[in-house]
Biopython code that builds the backbone (N, CA, C, O; Angstrom):
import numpy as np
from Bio.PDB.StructureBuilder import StructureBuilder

atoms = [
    (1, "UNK", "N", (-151.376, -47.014, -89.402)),
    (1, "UNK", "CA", (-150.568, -48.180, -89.692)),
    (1, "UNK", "C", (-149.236, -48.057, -88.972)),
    (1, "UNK", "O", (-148.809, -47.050, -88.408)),
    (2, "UNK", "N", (-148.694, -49.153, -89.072)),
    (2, "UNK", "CA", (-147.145, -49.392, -88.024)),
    (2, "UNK", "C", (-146.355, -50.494, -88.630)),
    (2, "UNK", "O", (-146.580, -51.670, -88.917)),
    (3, "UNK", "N", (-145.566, -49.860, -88.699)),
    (3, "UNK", "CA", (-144.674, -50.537, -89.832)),
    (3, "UNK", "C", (-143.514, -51.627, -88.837)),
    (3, "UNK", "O", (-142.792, -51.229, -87.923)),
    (4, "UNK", "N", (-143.603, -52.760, -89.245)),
    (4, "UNK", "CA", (-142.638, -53.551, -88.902)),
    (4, "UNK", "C", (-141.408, -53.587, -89.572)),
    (4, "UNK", "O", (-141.629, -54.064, -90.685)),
    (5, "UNK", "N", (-140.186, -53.309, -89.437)),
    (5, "UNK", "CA", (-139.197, -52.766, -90.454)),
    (5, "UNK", "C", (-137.933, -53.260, -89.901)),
    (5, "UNK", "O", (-137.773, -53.558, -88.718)),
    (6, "UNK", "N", (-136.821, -53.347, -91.052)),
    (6, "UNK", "CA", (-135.745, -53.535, -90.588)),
    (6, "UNK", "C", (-134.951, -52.947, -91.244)),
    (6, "UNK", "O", (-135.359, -52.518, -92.324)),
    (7, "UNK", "N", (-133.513, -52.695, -90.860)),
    (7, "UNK", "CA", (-132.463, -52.055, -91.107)),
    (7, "UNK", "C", (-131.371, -52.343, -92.935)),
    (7, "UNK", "O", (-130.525, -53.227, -93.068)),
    (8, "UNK", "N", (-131.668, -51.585, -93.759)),
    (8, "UNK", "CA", (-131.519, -52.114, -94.609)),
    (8, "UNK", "C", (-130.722, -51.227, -94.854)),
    (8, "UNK", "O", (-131.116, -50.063, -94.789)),
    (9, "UNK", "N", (-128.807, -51.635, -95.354)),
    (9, "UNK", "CA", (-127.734, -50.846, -95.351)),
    (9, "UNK", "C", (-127.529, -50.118, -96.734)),
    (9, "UNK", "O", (-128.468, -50.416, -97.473)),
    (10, "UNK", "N", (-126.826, -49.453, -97.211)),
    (10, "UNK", "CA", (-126.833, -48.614, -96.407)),
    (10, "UNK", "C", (-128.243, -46.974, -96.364)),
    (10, "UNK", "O", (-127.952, -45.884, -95.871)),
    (11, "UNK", "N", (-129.134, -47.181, -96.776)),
    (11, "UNK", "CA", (-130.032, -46.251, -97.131)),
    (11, "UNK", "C", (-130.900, -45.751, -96.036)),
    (11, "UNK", "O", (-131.305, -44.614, -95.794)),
    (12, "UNK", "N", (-131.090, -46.928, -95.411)),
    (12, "UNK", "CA", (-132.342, -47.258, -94.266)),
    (12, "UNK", "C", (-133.144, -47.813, -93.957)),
    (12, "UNK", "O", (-132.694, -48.909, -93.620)),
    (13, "UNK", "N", (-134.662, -47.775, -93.768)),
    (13, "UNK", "CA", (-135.242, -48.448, -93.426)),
    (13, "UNK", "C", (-136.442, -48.935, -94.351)),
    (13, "UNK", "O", (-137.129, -48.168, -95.026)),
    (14, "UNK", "N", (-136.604, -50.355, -94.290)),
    (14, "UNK", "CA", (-137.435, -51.223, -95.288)),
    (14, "UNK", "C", (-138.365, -51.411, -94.299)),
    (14, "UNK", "O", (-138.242, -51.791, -93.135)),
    (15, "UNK", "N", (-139.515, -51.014, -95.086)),
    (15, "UNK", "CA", (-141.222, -51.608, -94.109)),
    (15, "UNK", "C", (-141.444, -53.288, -94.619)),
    (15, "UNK", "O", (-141.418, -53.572, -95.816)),
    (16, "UNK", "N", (-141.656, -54.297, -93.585)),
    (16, "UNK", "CA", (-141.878, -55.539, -93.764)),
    (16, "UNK", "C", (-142.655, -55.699, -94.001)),
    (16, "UNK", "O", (-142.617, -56.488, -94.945)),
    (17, "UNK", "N", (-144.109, -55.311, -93.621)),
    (17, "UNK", "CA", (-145.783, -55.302, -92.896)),
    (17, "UNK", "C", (-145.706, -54.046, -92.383)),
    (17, "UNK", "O", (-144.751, -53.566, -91.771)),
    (18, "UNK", "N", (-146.973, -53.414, -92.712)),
    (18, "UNK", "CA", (-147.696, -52.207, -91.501)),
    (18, "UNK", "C", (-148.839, -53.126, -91.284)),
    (18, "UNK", "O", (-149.447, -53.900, -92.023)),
    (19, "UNK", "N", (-148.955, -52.745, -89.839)),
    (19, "UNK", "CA", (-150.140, -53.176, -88.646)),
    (19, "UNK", "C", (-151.316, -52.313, -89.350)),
    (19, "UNK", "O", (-151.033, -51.136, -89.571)),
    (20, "UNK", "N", (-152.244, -52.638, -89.621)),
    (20, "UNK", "CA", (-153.816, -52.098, -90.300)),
    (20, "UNK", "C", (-154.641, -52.985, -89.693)),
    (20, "UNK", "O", (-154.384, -54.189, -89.726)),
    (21, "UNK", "N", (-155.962, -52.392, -88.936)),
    (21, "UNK", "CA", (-157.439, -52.078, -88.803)),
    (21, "UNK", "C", (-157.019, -53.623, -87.334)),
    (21, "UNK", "O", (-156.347, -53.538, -86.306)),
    (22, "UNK", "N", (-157.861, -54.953, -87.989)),
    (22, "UNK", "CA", (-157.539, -55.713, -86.543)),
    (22, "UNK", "C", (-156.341, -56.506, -85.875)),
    (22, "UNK", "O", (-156.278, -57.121, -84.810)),
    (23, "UNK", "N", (-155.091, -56.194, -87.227)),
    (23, "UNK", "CA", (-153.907, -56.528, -87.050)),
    (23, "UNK", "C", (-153.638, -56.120, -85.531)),
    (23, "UNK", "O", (-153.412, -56.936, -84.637)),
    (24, "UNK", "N", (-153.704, -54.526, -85.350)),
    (24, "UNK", "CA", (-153.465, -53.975, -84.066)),
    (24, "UNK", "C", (-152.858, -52.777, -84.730)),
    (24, "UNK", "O", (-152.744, -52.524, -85.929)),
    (25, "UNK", "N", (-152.515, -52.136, -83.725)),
    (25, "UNK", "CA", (-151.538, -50.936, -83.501)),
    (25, "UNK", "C", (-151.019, -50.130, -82.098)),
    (25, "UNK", "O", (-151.305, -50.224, -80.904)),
    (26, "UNK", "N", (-150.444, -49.603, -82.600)),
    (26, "UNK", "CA", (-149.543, -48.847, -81.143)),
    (26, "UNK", "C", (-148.912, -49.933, -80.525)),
    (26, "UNK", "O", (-149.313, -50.146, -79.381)),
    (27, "UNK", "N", (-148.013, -50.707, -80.962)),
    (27, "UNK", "CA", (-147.215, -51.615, -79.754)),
    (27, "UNK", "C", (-146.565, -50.559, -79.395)),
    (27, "UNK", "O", (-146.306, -49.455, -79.874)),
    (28, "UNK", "N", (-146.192, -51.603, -77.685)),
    (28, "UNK", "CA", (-145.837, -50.789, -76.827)),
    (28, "UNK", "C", (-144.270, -51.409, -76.272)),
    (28, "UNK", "O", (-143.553, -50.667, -75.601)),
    (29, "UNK", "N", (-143.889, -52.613, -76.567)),
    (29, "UNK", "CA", (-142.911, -53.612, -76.424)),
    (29, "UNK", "C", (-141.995, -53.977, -77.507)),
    (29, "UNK", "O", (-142.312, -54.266, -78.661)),
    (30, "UNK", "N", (-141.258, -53.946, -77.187)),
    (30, "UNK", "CA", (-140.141, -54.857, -78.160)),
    (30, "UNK", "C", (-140.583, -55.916, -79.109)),
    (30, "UNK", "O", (-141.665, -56.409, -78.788)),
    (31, "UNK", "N", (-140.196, -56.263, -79.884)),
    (31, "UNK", "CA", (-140.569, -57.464, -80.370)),
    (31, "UNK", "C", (-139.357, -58.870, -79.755)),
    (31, "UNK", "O", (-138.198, -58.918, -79.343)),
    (32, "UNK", "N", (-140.348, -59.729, -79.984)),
    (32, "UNK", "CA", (-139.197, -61.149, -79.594)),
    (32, "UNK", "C", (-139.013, -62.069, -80.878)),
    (32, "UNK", "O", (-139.800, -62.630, -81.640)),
    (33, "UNK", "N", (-137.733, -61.985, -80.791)),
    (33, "UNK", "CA", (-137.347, -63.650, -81.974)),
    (33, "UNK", "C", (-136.950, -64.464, -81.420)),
    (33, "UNK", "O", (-135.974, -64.613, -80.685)),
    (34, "UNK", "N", (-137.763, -65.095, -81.777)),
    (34, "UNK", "CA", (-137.684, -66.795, -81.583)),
    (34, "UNK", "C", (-136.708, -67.615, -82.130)),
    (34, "UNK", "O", (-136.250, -67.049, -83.122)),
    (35, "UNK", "N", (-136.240, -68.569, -81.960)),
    (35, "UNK", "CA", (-135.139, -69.655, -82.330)),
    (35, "UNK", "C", (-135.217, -69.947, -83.764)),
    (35, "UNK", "O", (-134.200, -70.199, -84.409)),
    (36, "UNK", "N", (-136.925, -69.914, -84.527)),
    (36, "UNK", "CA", (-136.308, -70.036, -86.069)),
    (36, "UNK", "C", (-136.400, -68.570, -86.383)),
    (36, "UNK", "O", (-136.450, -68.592, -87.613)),
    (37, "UNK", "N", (-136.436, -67.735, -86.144)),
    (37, "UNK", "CA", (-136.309, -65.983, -86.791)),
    (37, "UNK", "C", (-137.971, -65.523, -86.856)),
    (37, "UNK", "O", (-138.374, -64.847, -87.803)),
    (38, "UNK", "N", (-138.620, -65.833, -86.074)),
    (38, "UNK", "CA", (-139.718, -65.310, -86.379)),
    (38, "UNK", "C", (-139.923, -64.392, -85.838)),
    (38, "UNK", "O", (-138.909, -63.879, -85.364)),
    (39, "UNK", "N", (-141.179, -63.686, -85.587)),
    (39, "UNK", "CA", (-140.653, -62.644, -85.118)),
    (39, "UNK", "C", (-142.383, -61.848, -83.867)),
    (39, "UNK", "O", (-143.403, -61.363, -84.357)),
    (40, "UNK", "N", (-142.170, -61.965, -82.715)),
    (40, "UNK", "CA", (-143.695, -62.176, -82.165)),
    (40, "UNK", "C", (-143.883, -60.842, -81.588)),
    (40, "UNK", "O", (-142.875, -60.135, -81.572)),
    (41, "UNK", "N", (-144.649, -60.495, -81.251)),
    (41, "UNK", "CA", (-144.983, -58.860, -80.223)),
    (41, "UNK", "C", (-146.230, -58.930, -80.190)),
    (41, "UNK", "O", (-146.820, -59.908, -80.649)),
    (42, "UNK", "N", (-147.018, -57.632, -79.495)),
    (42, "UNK", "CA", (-148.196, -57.059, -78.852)),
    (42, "UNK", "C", (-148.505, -55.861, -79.398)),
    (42, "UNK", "O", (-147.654, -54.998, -79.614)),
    (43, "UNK", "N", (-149.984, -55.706, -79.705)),
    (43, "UNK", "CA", (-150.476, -54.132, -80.304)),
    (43, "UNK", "C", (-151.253, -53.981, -79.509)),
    (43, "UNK", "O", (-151.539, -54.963, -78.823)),
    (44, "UNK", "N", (-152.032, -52.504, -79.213)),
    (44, "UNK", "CA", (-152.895, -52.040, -78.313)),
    (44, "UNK", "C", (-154.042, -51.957, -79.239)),
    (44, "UNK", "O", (-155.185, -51.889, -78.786)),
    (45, "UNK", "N", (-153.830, -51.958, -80.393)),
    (45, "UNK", "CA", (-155.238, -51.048, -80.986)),
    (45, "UNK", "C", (-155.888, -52.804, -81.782)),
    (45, "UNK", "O", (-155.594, -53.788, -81.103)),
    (46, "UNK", "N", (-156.488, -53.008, -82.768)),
    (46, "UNK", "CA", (-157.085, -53.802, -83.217)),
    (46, "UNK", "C", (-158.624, -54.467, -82.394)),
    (46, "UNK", "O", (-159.079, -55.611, -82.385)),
    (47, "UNK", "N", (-158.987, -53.537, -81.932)),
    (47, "UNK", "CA", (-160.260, -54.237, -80.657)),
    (47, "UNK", "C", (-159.558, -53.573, -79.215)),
    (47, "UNK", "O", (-159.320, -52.407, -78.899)),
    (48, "UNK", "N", (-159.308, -55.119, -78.371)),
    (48, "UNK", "CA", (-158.927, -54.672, -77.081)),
    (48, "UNK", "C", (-157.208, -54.973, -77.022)),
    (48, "UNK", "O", (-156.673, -54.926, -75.915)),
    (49, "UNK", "N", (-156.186, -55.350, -78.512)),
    (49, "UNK", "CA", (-155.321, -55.759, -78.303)),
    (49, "UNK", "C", (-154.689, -56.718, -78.956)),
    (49, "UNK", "O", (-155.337, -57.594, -78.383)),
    (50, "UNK", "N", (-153.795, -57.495, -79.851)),
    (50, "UNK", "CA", (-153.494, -58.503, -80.502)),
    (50, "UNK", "C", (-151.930, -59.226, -79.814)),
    (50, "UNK", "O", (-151.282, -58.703, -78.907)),
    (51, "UNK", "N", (-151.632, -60.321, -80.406)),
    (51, "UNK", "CA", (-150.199, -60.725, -80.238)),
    (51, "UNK", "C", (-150.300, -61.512, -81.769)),
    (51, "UNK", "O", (-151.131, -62.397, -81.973)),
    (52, "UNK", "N", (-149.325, -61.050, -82.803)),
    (52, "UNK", "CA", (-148.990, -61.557, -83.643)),
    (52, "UNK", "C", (-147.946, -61.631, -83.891)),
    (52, "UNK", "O", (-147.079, -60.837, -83.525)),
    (53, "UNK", "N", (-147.739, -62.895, -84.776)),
    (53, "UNK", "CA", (-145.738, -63.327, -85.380)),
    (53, "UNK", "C", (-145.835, -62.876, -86.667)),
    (53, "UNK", "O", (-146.891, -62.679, -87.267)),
    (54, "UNK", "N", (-144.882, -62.736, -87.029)),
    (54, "UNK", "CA", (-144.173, -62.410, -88.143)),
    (54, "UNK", "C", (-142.738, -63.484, -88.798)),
    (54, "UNK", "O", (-141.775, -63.803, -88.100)),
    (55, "UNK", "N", (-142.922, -63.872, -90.199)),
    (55, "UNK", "CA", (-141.890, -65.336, -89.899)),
    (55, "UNK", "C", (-141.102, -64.899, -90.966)),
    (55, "UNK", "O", (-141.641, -64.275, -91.880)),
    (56, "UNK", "N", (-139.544, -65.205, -90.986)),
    (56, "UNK", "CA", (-138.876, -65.000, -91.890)),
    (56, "UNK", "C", (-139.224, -65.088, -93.628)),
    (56, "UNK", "O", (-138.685, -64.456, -94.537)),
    (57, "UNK", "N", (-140.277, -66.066, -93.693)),
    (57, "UNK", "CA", (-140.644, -65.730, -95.113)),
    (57, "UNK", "C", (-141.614, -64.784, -95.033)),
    (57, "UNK", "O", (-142.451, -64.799, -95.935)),
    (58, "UNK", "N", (-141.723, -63.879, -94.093)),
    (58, "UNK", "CA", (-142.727, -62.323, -94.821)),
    (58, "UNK", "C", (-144.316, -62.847, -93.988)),
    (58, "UNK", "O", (-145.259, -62.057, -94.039)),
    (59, "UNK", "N", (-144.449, -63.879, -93.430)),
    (59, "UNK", "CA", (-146.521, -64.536, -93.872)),
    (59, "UNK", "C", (-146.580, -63.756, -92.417)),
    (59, "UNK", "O", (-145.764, -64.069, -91.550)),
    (60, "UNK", "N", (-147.651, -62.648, -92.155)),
    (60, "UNK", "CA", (-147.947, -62.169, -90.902)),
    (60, "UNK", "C", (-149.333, -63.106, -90.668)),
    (60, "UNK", "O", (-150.003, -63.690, -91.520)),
    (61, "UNK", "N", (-149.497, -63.048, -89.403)),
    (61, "UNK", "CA", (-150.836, -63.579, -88.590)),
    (61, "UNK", "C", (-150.961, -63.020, -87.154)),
    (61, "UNK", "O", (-149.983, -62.937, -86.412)),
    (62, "UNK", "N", (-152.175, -62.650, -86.804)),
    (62, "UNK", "CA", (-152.453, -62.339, -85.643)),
    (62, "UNK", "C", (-152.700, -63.814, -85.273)),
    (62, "UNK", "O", (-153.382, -64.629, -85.894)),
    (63, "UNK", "N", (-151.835, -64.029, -83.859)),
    (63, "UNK", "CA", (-152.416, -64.943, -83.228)),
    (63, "UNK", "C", (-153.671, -65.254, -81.997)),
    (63, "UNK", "O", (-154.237, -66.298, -81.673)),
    (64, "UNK", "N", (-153.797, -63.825, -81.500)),
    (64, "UNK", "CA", (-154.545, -63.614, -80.458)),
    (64, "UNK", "C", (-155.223, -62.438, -80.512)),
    (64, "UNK", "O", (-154.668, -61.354, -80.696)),
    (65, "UNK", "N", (-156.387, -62.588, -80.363)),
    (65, "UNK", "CA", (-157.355, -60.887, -80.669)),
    (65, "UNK", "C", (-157.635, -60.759, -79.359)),
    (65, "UNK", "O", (-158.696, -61.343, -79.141)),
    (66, "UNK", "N", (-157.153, -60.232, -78.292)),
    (66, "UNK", "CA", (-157.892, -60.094, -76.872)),
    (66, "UNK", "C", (-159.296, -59.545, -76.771)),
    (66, "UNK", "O", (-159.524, -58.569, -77.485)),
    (67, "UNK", "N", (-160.301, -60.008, -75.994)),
    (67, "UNK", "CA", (-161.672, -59.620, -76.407)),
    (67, "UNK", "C", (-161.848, -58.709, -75.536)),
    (67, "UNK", "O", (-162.781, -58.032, -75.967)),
    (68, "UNK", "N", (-161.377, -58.144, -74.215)),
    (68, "UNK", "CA", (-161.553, -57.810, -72.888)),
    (68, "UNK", "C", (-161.819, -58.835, -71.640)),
    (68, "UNK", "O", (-161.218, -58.668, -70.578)),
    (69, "UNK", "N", (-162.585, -59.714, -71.792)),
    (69, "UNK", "CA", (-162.724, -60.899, -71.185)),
    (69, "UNK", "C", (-161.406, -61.235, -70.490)),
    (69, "UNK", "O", (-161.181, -61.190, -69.281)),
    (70, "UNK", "N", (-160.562, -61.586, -71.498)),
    (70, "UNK", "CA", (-159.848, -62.263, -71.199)),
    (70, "UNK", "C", (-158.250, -61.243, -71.337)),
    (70, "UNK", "O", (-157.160, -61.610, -71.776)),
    (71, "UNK", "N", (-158.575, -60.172, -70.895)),
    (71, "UNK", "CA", (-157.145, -59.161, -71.225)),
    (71, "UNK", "C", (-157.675, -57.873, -72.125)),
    (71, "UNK", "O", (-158.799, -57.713, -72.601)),
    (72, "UNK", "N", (-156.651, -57.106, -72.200)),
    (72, "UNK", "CA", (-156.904, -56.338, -73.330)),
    (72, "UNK", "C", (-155.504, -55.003, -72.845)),
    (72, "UNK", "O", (-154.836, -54.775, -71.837)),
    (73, "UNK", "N", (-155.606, -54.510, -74.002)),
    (73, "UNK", "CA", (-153.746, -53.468, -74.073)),
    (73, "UNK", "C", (-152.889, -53.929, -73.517)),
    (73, "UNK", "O", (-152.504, -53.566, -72.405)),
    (74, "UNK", "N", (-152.327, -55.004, -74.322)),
    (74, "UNK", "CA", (-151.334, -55.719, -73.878)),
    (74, "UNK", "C", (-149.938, -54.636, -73.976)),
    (74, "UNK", "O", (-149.760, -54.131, -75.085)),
    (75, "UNK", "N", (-148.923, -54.256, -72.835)),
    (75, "UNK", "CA", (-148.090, -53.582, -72.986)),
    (75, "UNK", "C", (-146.927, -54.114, -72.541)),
    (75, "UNK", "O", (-145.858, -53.623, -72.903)),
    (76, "UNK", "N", (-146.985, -55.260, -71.639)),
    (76, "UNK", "CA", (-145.295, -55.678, -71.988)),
    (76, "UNK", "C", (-144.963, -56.516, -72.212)),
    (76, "UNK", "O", (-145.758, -57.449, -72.099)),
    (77, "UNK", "N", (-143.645, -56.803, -72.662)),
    (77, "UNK", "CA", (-142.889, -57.793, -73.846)),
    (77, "UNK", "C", (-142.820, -59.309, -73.620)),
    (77, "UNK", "O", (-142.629, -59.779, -72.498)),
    (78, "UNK", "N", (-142.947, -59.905, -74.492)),
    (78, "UNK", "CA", (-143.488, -61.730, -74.448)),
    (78, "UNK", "C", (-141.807, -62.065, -73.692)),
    (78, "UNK", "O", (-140.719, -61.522, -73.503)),
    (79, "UNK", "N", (-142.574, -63.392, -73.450)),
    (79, "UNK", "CA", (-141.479, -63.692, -72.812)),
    (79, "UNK", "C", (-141.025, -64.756, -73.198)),
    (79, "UNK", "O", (-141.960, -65.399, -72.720)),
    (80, "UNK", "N", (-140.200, -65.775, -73.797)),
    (80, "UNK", "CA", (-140.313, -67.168, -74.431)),
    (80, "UNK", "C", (-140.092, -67.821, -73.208)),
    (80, "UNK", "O", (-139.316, -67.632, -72.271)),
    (81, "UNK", "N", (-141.401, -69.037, -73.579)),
    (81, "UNK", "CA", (-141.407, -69.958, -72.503)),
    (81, "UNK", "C", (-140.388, -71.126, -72.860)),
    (81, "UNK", "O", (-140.592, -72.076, -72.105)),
    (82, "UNK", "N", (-139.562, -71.320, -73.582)),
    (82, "UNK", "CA", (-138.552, -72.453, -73.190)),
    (82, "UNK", "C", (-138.581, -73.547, -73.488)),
    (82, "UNK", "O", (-137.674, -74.346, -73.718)),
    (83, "UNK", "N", (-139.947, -73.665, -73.503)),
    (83, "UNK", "CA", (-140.323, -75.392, -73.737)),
    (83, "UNK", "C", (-139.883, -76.182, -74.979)),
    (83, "UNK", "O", (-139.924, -77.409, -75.056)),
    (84, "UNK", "N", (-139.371, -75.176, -76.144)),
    (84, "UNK", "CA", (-139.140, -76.139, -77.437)),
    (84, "UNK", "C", (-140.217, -76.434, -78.368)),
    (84, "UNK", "O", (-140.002, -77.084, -79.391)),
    (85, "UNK", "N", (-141.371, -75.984, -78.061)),
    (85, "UNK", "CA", (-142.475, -75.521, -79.141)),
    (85, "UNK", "C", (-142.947, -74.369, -79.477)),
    (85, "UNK", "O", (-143.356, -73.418, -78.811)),
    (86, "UNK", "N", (-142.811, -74.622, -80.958)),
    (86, "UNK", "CA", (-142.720, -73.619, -81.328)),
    (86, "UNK", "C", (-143.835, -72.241, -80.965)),
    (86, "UNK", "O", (-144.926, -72.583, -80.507)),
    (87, "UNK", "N", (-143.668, -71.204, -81.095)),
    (87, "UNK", "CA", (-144.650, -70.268, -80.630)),
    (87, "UNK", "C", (-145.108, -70.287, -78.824)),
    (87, "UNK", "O", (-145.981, -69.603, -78.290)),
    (88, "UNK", "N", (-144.542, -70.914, -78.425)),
    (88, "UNK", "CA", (-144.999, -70.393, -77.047)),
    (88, "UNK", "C", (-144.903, -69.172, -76.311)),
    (88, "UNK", "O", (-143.681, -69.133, -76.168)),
    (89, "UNK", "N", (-145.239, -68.380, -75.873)),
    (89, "UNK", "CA", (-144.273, -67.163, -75.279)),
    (89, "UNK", "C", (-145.912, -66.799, -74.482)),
    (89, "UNK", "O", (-147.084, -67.032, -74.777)),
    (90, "UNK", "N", (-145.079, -65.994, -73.153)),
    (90, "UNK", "CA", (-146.656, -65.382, -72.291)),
    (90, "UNK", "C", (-145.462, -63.807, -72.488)),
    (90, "UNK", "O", (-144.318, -63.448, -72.766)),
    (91, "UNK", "N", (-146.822, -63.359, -72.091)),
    (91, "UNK", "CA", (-146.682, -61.713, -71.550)),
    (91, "UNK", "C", (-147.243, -61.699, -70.961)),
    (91, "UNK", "O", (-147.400, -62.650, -70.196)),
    (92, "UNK", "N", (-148.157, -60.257, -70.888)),
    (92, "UNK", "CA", (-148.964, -59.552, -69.912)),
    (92, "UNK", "C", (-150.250, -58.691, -71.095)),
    (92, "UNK", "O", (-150.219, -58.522, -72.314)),
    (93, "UNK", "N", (-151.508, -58.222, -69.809)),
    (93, "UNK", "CA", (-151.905, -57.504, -70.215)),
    (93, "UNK", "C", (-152.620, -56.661, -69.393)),
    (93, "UNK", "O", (-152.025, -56.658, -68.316)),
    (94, "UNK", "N", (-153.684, -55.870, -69.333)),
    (94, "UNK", "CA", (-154.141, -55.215, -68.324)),
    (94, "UNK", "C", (-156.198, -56.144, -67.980)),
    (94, "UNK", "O", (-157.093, -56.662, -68.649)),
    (95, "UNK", "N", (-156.062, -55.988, -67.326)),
    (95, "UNK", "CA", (-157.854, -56.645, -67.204)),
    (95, "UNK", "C", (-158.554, -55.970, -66.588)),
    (95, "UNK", "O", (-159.734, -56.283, -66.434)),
]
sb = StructureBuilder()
sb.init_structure("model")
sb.init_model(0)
sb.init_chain("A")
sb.init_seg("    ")
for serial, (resi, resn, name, xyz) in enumerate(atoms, 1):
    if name == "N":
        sb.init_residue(resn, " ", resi, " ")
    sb.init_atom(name, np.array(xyz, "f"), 0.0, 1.0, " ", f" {name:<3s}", serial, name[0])
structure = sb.get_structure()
């Protein structure tokens, strides 16, 4: 498991979500926030790879299970595409 966490003063660190079984695991990138606080990144493990958000009220979802087909160990960091809808963002992955 892989804990998504944030900085909680003054003690330390609070787990949000841990990453378990097809969530993913092992990210390898930063995470990105988005304009309402959500919160998006890349795992290596879950199959061939995931990209899931994370949203200020706590609700996780994988949005993308890479099958190999179409990608797989995604390792670097999304990029927001700009456009003003919500969730857009590309990265990368390996094929």
């Amino acid at each position: 498991m892989v804990p998504l966490a944030a900085v909680a003063a003054p003690s330390g660190v609070t787990t949000l979500h841990a990453l378990a079984g097809s969530e993913g695991s092992n990210p390898r990138a930063e995470l990105l926030v988005a304009d309402d606080g959500s919160l998006y990144g890349t795992a290596w493990g879950g199959g061939d790879g995931t990209v899931f958000r994370f949203t200020r009220k706590q609700a996780f979802a994988v949005l993308h299970a890479f099958s190999g087909s179409d990608g797989s160990r995604p390792s670097g960091p999304l990029v927001w595409a700009g456009s003003g809808r919500s969730g857009e963002c590309s990265g990368s992955a390996q094929s």
